[in-house]
C-alpha positions in Angstrom: 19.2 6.0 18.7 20.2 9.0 20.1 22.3 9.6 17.1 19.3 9.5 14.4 17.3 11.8 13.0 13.8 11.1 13.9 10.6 12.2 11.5 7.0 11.3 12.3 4.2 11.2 9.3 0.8 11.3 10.5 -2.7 12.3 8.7 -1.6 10.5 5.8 -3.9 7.4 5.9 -2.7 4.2 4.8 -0.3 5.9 2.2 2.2 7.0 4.8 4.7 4.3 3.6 5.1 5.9 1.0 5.5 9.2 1.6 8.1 8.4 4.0 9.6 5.9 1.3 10.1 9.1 -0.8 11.6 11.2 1.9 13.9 8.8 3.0 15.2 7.9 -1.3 15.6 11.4 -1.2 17.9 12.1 2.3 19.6 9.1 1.3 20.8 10.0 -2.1 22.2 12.9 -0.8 23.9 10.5 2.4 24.4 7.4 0.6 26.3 5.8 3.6 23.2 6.2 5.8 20.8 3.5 6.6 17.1 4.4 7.5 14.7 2.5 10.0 11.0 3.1 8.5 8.1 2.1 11.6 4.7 1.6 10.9 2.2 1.8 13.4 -1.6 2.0 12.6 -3.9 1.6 15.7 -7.8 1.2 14.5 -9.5 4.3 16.3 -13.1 2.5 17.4 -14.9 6.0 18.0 -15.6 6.5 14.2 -18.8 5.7 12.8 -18.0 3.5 9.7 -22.3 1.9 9.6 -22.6 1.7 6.1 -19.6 1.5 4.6 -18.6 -2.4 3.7 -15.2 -2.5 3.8 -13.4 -5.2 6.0 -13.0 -5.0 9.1 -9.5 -3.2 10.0 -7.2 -4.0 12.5 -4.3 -2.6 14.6 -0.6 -3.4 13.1 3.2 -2.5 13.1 6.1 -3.8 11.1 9.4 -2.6 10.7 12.2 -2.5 7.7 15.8 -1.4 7.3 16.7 0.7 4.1 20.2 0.7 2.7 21.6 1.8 -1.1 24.0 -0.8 -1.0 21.7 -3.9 -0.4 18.6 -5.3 1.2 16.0 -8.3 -0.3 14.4 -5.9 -2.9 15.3 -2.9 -5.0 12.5 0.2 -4.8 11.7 1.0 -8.0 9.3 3.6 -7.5 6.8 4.7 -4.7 4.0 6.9 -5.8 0.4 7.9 -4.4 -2.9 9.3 -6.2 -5.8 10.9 -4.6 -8.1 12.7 -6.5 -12.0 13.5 -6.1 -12.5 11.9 -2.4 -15.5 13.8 -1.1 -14.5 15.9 2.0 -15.5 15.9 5.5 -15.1 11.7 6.3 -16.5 11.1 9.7 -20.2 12.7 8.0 -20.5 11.0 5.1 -23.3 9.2 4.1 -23.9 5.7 2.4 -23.8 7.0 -1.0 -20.2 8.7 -0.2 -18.9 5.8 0.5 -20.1 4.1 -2.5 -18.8 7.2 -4.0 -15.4 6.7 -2.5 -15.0 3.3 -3.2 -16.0 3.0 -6.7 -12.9 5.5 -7.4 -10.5 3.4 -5.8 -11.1 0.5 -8.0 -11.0 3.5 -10.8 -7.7 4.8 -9.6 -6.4 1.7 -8.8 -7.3 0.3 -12.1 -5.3 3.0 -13.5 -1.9 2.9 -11.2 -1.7 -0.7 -12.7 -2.0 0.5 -16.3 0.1 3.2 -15.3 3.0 0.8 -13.6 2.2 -1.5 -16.5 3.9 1.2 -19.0 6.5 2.5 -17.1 7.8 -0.7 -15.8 7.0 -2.8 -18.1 5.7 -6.3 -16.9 4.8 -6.7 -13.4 4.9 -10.5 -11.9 2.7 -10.1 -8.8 0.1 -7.8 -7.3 -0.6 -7.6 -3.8 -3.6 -5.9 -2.9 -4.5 -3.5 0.1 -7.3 -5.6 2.0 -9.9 -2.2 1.4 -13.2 -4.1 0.6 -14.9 -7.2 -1.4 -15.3 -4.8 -4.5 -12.0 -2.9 -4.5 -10.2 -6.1 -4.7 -12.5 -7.6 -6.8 -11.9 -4.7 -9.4 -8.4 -5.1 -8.8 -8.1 -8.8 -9.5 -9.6 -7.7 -13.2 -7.6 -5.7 -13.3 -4.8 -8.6 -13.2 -5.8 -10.9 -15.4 -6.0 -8.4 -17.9 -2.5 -7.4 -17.9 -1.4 -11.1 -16.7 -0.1 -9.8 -13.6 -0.5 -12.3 -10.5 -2.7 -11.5 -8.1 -1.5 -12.4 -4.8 -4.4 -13.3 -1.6 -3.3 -13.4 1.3 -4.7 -16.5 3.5 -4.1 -15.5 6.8 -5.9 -12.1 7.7 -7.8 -12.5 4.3 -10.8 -10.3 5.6 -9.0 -7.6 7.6 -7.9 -4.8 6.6 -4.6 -3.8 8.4 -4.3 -0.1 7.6 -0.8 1.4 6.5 1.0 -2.2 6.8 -1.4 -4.7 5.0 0.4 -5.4 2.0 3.6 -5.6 3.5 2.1 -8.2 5.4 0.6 -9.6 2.3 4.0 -9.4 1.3 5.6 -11.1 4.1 2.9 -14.4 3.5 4.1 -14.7 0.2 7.6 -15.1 1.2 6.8 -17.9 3.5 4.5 -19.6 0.7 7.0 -19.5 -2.1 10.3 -18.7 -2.9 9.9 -15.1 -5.3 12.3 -15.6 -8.2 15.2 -12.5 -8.8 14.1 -10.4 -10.7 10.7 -9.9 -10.1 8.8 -7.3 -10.1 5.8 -6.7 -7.3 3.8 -4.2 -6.7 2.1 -3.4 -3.4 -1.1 -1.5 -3.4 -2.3 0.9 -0.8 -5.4 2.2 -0.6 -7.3 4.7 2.2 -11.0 5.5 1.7 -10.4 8.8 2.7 -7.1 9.3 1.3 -6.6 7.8 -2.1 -5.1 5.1 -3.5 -1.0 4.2 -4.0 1.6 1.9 -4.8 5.0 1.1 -4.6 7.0 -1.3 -6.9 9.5 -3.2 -6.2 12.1 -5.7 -7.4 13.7 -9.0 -6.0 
């Protein structure tokens, strides 16, 4: 370790994946012979006041994945984030900001899926950041209207696990079924705060 480059991202929400996803494509393009370590750590801060808002519950996590040009079990098609219209100051707002806040992740989330739709052309499963009842909800429309699967997690169903949870979505799948090459998935993250992200990948 002593040897590697370290960079921290923090104040990113539950999109930090994937701006470290696009910092390391990029370092690595340049240093194709390099491998990168990406760590995710999320620890739930319990001093925040989060009464009205009816998200699930979240939870602490950490995972861990190797990147490589030359191989690994999927191919990174594209990582990208959106945020746009989030009402400021977080830890003050009231019911109707969250309401607010939610009802334009389903919005933007909608749209990343249209958006993914066009520019990758058809996408086999959709696994969804555990946010809230509604966001996933919307996002499950969403699917069947552009006959996309939508993937549920059965373990951890009503928890949402911050920066990892759909990599761990991710990781259930794999031990449910065996993903056909070729596929395409797409993992979508979503912060209340910070906006709303994906990243697609392909077996």
């Amino acid at each position: 370790m002593n040897d590697c480059i370290s960079l921290m991202f923090s104040q990113c929400g539950s999109l930090s994946s994937l701006s470290a996803l696009r910092l390391a494509n990029s370092a690595m393009r340049k240093q194709p012979d390099k491998l990168a370590l990406l760590v995710l750590a999320d620890r739930v801060e319990f001093a925040e006041l989060r009464y009205q808002f009816s998200g699930y519950l979240r939870g602490d996590s950490a995972s861990v994945m190797a990147l490589s040009t030359s191989a690994g079990d999927y191919r990174i098609v594209e990582a990208r984030k959106f945020a746009d219209g989030i009402p400021p100051s977080y830890p003050l707002w009231k019911n109707e900001d969250y309401r607010l806040a939610e009802q334009m992740m389903s919005d933007h989330g909608e749209r990343l899926l249209q958006q993914a739709l066009l520019l990758h052309g058809r996408i086999d499963y959709v696994l969804c950041h555990r946010l809230s009842n509604a966001f996933c909800q919307a996002v499950a429309a969403k699917c069947r209207q552009i006959s996309s699967e939508f993937y549920e997690r059965r373990q951890w169903a009503d928890v949402n696990l911050l920066g990892n949870d759909p990599y761990v979505s991710l990781r259930q799948l794999e031990q449910e079924r065996e993903i056909p090459e070729g596929s395409k998935l797409l993992l979508l993250f979503a912060g209340i705060d910070f906006g709303v992200g994906y990243l697609v990948l392909q077996k």
